[in-house]
C-alpha positions in Angstrom: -7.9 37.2 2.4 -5.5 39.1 4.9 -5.0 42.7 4.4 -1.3 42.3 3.6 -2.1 39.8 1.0 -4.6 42.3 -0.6 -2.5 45.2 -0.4 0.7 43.4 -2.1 -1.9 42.1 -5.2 -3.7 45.8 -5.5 -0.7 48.0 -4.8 -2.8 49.2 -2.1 -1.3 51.4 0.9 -1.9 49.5 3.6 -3.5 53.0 5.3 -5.8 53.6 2.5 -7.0 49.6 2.5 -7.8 49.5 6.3 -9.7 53.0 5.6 -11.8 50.9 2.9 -12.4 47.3 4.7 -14.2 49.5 7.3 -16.1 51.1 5.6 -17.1 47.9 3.9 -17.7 46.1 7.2 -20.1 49.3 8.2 -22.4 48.5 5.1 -22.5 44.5 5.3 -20.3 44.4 2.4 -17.5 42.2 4.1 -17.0 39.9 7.1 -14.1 40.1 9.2 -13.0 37.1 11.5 -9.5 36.6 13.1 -7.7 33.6 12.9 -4.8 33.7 15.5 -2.6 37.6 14.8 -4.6 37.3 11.2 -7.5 39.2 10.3 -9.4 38.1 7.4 -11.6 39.7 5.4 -14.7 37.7 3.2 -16.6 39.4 0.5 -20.9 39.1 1.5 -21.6 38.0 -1.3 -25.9 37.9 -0.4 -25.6 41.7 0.7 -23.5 42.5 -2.4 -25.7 41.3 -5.1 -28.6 42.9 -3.5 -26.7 46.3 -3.7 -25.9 45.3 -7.2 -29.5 44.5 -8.2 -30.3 47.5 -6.5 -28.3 49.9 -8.6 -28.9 47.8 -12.0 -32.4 48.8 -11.4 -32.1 52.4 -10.4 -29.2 53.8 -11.7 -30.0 55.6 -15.4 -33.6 54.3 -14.9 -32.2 50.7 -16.0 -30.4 52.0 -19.0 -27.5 51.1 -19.8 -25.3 54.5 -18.9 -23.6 56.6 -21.3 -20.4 58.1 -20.1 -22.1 61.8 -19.8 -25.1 60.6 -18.0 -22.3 58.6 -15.6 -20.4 61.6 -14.9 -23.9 63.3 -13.8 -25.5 60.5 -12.2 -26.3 61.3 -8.5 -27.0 57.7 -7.6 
């Protein structure tokens, strides 16, 4: 997906959405590839479940989190 096409679905500023597809290039969260004046960004889908199964495991010692121990989590 382009970044204009993300930022007219999310309501997004367009500053504030470059800020973020950065940073999620910089962890292996997203691909970007240019095709012609277009970027487009892909979701990694690999590197994103592992984050996922990552967190499910350590976050709240694999309890399910209540909102107090969410507001406190440091994870």
């Amino acid at each position: 997906m382009t970044p204009g096409v993300m930022a007219e679905g999310s309501g997004i500023p367009a500053a504030t959405l470059s800020f973020h597809l950065k940073e999620l290039m910089h962890a292996g969260l997203v691909t970007q590839e240019r095709q012609g004046r277009n970027l487009v960004y892909r979701a990694a889908f690999e590197h994103m479940n592992t984050l996922l199964g990552y967190l499910t495991e350590n976050c709240c010692q694999g309890e399910t989190c209540l909102e107090e121990a969410a507001a406190s989590c440091k994870c």
